[in-house]
PADREN-376496 format. One record per residue (C-alpha): residue number from 0; x, y, z. Coordinates in steps of 0.02 Angstrom, whole numbers. Example, Ala and Ser with C-alpha at 12.3 -4.5 7.8 and 13.67 -1.06 7.14 Angstrom:
@n=0, u=615, v=-225, w=390
@n=1, u=684, v=-53, w=357
//
This chain:
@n=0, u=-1765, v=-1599, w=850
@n=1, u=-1600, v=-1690, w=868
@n=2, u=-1611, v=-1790, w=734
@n=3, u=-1655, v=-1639, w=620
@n=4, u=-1484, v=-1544, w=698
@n=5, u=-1408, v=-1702, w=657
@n=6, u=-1460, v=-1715, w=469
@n=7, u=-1438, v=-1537, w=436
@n=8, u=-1252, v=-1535, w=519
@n=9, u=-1215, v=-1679, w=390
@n=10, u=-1270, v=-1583, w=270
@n=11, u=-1183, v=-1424, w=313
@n=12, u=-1022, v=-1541, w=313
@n=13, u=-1049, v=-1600, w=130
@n=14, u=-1110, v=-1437, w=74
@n=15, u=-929, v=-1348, w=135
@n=16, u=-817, v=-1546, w=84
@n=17, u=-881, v=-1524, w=-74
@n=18, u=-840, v=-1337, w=-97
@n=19, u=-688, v=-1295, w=22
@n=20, u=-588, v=-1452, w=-2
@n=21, u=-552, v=-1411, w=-194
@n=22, u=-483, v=-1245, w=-148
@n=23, u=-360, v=-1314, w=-13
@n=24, u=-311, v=-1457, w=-126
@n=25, u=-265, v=-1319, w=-261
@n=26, u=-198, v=-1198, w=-140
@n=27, u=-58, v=-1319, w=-66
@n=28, u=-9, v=-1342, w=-251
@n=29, u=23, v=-1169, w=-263
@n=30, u=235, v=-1103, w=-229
@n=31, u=228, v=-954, w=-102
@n=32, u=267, v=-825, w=-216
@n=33, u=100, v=-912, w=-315
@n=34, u=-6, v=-918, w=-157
@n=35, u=31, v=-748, w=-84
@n=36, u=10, v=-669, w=-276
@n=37, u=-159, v=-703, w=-261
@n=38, u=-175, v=-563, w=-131
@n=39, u=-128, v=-436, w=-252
@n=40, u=-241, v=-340, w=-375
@n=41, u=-103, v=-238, w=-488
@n=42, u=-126, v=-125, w=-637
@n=43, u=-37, v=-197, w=-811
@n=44, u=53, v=-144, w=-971
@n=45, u=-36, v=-142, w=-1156
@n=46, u=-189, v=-155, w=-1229
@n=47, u=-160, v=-264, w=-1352
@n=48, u=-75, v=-438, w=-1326
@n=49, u=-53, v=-441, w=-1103
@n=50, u=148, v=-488, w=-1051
@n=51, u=194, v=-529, w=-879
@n=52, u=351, v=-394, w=-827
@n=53, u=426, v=-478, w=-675
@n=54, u=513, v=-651, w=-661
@n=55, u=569, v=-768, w=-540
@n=56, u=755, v=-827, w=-559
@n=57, u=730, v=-959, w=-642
@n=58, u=633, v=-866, w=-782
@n=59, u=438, v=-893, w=-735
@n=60, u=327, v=-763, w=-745
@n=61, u=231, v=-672, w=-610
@n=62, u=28, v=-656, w=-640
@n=63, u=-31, v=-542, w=-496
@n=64, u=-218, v=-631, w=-431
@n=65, u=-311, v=-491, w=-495
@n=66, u=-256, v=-355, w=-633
@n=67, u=-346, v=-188, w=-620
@n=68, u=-393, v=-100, w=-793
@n=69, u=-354, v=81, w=-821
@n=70, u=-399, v=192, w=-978
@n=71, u=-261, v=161, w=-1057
@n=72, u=-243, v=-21, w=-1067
@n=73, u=-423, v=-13, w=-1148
@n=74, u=-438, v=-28, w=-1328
@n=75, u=-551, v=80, w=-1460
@n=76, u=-677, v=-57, w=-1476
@n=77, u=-755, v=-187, w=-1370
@n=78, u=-678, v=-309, w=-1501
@n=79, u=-502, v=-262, w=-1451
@n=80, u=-535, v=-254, w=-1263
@n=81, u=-606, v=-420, w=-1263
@n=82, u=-455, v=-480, w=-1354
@n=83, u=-330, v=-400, w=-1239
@n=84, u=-422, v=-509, w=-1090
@n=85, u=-416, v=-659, w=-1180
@n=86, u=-211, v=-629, w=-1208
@n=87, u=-221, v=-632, w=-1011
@n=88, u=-293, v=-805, w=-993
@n=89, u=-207, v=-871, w=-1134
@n=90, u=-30, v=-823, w=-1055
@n=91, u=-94, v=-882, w=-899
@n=92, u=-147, v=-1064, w=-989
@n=93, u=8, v=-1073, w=-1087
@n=94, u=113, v=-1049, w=-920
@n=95, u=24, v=-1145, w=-818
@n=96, u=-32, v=-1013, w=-705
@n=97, u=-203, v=-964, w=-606
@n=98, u=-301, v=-832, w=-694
@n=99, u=-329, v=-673, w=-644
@n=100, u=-488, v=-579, w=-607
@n=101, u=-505, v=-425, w=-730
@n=102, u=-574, v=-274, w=-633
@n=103, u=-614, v=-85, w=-669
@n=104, u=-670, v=64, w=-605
@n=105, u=-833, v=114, w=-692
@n=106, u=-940, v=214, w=-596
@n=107, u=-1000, v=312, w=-732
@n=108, u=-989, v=499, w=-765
@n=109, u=-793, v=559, w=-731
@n=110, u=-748, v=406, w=-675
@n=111, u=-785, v=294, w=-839
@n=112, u=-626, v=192, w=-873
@n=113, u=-738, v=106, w=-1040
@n=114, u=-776, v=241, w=-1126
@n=115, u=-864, v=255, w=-1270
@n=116, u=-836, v=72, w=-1279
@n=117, u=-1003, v=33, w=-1158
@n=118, u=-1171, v=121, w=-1182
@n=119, u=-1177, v=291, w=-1101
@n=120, u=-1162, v=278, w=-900
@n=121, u=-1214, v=432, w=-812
@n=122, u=-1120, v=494, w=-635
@n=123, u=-1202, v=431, w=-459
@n=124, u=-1289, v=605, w=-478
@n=125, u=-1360, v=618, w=-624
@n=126, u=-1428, v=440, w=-619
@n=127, u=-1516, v=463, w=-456
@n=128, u=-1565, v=651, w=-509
@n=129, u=-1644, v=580, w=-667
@n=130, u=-1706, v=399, w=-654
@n=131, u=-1815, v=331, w=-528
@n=132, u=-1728, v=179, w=-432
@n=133, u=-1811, v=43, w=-531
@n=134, u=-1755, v=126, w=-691
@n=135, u=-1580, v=122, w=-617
@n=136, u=-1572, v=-54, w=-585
@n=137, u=-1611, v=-61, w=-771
@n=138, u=-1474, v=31, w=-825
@n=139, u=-1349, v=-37, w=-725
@n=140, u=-1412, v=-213, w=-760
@n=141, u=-1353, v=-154, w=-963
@n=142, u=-1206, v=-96, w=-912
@n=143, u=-1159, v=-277, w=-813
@n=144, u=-1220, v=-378, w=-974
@n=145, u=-1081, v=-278, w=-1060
@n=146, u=-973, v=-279, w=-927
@n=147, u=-975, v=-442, w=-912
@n=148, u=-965, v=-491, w=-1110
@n=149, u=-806, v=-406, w=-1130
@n=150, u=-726, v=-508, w=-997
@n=151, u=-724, v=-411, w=-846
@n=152, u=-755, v=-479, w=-675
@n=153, u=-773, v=-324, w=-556
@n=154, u=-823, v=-163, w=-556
@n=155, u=-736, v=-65, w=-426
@n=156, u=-904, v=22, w=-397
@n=157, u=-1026, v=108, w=-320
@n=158, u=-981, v=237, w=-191
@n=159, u=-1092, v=201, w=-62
@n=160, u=-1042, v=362, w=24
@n=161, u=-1178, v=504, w=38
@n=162, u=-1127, v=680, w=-9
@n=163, u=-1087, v=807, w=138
@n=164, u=-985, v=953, w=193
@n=165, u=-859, v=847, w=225
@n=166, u=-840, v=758, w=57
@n=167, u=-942, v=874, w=-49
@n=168, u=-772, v=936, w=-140
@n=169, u=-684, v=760, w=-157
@n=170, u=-841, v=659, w=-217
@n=171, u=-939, v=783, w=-305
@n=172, u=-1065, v=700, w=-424
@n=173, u=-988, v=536, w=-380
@n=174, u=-1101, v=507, w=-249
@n=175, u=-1300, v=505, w=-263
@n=176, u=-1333, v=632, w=-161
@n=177, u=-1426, v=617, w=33
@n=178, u=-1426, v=456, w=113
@n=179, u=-1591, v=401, w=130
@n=180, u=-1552, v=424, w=-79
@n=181, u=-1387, v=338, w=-82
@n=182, u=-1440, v=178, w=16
@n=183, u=-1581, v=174, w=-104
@n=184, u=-1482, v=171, w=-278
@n=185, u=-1315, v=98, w=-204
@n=186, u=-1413, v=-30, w=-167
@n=187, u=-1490, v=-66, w=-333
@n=188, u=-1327, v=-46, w=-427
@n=189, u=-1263, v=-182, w=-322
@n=190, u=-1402, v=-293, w=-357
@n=191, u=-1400, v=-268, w=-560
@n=192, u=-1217, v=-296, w=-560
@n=193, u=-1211, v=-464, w=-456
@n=194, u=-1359, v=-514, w=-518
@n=195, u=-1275, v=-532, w=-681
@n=196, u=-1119, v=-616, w=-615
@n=197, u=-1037, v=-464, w=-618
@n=198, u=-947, v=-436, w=-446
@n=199, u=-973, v=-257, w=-355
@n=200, u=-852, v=-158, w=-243
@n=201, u=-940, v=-65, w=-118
@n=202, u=-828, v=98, w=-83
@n=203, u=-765, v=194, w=7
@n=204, u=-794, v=111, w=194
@n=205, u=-803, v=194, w=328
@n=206, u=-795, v=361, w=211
@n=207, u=-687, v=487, w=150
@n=208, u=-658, v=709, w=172
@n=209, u=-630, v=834, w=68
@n=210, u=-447, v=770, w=47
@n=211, u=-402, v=684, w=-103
@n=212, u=-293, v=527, w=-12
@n=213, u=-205, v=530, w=-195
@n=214, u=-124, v=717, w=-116
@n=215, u=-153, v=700, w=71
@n=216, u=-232, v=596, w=244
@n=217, u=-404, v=602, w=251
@n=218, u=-487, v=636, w=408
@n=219, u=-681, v=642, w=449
@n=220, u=-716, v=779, w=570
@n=221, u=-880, v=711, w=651
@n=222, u=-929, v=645, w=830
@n=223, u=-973, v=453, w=821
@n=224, u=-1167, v=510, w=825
@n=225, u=-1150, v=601, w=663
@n=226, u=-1012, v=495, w=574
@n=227, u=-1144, v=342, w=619
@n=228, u=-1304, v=426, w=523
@n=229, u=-1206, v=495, w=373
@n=230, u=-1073, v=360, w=342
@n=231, u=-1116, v=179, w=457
@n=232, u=-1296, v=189, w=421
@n=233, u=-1303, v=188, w=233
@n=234, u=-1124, v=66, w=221
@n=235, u=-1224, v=-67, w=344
@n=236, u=-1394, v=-33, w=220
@n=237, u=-1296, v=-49, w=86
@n=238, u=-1175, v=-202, w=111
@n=239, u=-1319, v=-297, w=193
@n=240, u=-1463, v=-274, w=90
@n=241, u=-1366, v=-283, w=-102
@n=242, u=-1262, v=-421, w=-35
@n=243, u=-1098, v=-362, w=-129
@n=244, u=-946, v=-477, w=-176
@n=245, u=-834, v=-364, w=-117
@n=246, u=-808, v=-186, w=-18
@n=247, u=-657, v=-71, w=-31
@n=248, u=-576, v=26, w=155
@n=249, u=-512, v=196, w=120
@n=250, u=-378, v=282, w=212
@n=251, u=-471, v=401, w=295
@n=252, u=-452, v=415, w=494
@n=253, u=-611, v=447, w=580
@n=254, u=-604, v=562, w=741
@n=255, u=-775, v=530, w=814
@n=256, u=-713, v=342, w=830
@n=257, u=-538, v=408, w=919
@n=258, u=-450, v=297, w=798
@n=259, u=-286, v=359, w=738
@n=260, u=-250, v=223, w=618
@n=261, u=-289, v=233, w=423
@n=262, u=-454, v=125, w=409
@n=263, u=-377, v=6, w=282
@n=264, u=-249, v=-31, w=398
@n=265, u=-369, v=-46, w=557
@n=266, u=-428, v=-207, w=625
@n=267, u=-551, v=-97, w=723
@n=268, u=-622, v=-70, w=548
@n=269, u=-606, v=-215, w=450
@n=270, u=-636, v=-286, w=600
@n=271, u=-735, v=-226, w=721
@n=272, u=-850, v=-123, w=641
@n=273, u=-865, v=-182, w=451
@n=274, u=-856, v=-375, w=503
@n=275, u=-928, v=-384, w=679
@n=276, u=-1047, v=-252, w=709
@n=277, u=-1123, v=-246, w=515
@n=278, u=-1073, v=-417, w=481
@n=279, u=-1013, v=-425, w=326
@n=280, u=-914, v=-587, w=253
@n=281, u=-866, v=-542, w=60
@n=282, u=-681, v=-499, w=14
@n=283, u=-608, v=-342, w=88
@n=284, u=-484, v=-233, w=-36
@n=285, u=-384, v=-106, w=10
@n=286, u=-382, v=77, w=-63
@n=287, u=-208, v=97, w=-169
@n=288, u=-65, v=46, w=-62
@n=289, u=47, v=191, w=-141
@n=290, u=-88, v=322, w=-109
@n=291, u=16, v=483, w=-23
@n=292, u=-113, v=484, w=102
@n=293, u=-19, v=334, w=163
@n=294, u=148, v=338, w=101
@n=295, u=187, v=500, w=175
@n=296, u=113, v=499, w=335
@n=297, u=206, v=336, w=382
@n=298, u=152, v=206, w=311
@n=299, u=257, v=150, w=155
@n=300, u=207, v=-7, w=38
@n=301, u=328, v=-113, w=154
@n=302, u=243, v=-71, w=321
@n=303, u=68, v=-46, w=235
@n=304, u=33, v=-209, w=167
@n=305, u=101, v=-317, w=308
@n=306, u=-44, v=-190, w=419
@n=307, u=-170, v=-212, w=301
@n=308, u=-153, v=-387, w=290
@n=309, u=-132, v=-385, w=492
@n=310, u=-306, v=-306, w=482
@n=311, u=-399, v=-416, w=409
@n=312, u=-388, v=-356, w=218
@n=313, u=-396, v=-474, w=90
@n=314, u=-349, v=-374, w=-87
@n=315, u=-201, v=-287, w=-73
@n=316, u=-235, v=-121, w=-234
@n=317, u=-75, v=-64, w=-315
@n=318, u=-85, v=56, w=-462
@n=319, u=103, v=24, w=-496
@n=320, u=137, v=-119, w=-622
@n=321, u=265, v=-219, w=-509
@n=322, u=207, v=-312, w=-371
@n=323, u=335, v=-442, w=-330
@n=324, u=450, v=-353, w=-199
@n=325, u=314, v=-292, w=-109
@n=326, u=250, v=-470, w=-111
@n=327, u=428, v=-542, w=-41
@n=328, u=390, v=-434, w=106
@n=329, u=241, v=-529, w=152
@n=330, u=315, v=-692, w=95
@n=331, u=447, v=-644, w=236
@n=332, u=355, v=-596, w=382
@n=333, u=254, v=-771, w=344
@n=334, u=420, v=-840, w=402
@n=335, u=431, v=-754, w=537
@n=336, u=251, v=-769, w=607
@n=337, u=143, v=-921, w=599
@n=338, u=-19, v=-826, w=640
@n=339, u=25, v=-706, w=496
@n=340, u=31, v=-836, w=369
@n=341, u=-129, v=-919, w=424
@n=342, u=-202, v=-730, w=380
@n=343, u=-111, v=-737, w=225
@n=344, u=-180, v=-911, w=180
@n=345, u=-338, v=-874, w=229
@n=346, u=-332, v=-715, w=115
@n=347, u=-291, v=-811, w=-35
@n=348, u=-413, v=-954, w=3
@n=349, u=-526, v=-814, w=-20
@n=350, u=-485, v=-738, w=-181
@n=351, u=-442, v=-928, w=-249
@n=352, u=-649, v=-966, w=-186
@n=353, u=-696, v=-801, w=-275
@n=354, u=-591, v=-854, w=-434
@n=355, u=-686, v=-1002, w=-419
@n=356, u=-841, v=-940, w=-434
@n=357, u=-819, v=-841, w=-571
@n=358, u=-739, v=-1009, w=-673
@n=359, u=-569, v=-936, w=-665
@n=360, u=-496, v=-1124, w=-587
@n=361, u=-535, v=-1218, w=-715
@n=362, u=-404, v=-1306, w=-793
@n=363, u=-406, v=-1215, w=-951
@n=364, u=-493, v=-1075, w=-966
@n=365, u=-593, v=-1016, w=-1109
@n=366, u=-693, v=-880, w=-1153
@n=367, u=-829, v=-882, w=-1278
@n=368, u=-761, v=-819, w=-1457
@n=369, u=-767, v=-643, w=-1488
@n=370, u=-891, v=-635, w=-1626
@n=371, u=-1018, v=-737, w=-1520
@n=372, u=-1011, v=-625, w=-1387
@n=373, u=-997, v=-466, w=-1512
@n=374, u=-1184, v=-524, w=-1538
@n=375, u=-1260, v=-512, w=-1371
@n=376, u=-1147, v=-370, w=-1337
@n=377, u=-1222, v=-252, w=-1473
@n=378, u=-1404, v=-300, w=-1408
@n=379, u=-1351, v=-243, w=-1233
@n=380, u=-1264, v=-86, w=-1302
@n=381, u=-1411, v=-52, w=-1405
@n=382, u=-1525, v=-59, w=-1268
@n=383, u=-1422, v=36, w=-1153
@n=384, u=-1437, v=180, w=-1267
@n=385, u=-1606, v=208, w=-1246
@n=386, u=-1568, v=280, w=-1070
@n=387, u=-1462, v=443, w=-1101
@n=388, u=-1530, v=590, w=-997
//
């Protein structure tokens, strides 16, 4: 029995030489501006040919670790999409710099940043009200294949939150419905997406109200027995049975727990309860950092990322374009505090490991041409068309 612990401790050693020591040996490479970058996931400018738009003095560019897609930066074809992401790794190569993950929100129904670009993707609602979980997985799995053709690495997707009085007006038909129905076909999204390389962002955890956090603070009315059935239960299903690559924190406070803190900006949540008691290990992302329900309840970008961070977050979301102040902040406090910036490098390590995966590192990154995967991409369009109830 020894001698087995022995042999499988060796290997355990290997196994994490051979994949954590190229990460640390390319992180210390890495300026702090560079290394604390990589914490940022930042909307952009164009659709056409991507351009950095902030500099360092001495003229270099500024590539945020991940850039989030909205409709507008998304072209009228697939064609032109995929060759607005390829701009973005071929500035990156040219200047030397790490490449972004591409991400986007496509959930389906109102929230469909693609398009008409993608086959048709139904809401949460009308998916589960129409298709049996199987025939789900199916559809999602189509969607990924595209997804994943045109260059995108995450889909800031599925809501994982089940639909009741007290979200009923904010989610609407973004959720699937009960939550015996929303484990169920959360869970199966998850799996079709990451099953085809395409990473998933489980949202919003630990929930959300009827308040949009875009206008106001979100607060869940519920004692900890309820909030745990209707919101813990399905999250824990959810996050632990899919296996996702990443989960997003909303800003919602959540009276039951007697927690007065905005949940991306709790350790009690990010902590505690999403990374203790449900034990989940993938990246954690916060909700948009310049959301009013934190901005005006005292918590601006300054103070919010340096909590967040604090807290065990990972992904810092900005929908503005301009990340590099806010970034200066953290580079600052990481002066200041030692045990900060071993959060901050352990952040980064994390997204670099992620970026890893998902051949980002390599020296020069290249993507297949555009005609080749034109080919496969018209198959999985043309497939995905067959499921439009």
């Amino acid at each position: 029995m020894k001698k087995n612990f022995s042999i499988l401790f060796f290997l355990f050693s290997v196994f994490t030489f051979c994949f954590s020591e190229p990460i640390d040996s390319y992180y210390e490479k890495l300026s702090d501006v560079e290394k604390v970058s990589q914490l940022f996931l930042v909307n952009v400018e164009g659709k056409q040919t991507y351009r950095s738009v902030e500099f360092l003095d001495d003229g270099s560019p500024v590539v945020p670790g991940g850039v989030l897609l909205f409709s507008y930066n998304i072209g009228d074809t697939p064609e032109e999409l995929m060759s607005y992401i390829d701009s973005i790794m071929k500035f990156c190569n040219d200047n030397a710099i790490a490449c972004p993950y591409v991400a986007v929100d496509q959930e389906g129904g109102e929230v469909n940043r693609l398009g008409a670009i993608t086959s048709v993707l139904r809401s949460c609602k009308r998916l589960s009200d129409n298709y049996s979980p199987d025939e789900a997985e199916i559809i999602y799995g189509l969607q990924a294949e595209q997804i994943k053709l045109l260059g995108i690495h995450m889909n800031i997707a599925p809501v994982a939150e089940p639909q009741i009085e007290y979200n009923r007006d904010f989610l609407s038909r973004r959720s699937f419905g009960s939550a015996p129905r929303t484990m169920i076909y959360a869970t199966k999204c998850v799996r079709a997406y990451e099953n085809k390389n395409v990473a998933t962002v489980v949202k919003h955890f630990p929930g959300n109200s009827n308040t949009d956090p875009h206008r106001g603070l979100p607060i869940i009315s519920l004692s900890q027995e309820e909030f745990d059935s209707n919101f813990l239960l399905p999250f824990a299903f959810v996050l632990n049975g899919g296996n996702p690559s990443c989960v997003l924190m909303s800003h919602a406070i959540v009276e039951g727990y007697g927690e007065k803190t905005p949940a991306c900006l709790s350790s009690f949540w990010t902590g505690e309860m999403l990374k203790n008691r449900i034990g989940y290990d993938g990246l954690v992302i916060s909700d948009d950092i310049f959301m009013s329900a934190l901005a005006d309840n005292g918590y601006p970008p300054e103070k919010a990322v340096v909590q967040a961070v604090e807290a065990g977050v990972d992904v810092l979301m900005l929908s503005e374009k301009k990340f590099l102040q806010t970034a200066y902040v953290l580079i600052d406090e990481c002066s200041k505090r030692p045990a900060f910036r071993k959060k901050v490098d352990l952040a980064a390590k994390r997204v670099l490991s992620f970026k890893q995966k998902h051949g980002l590192l390599d020296e020069k990154f290249k993507a297949r041409s555009i005609e080749e995967r034109m080919s496969d991409f018209r198959k999985a369009y043309k497939a995905g068309q067959v499921y439009e109830k």
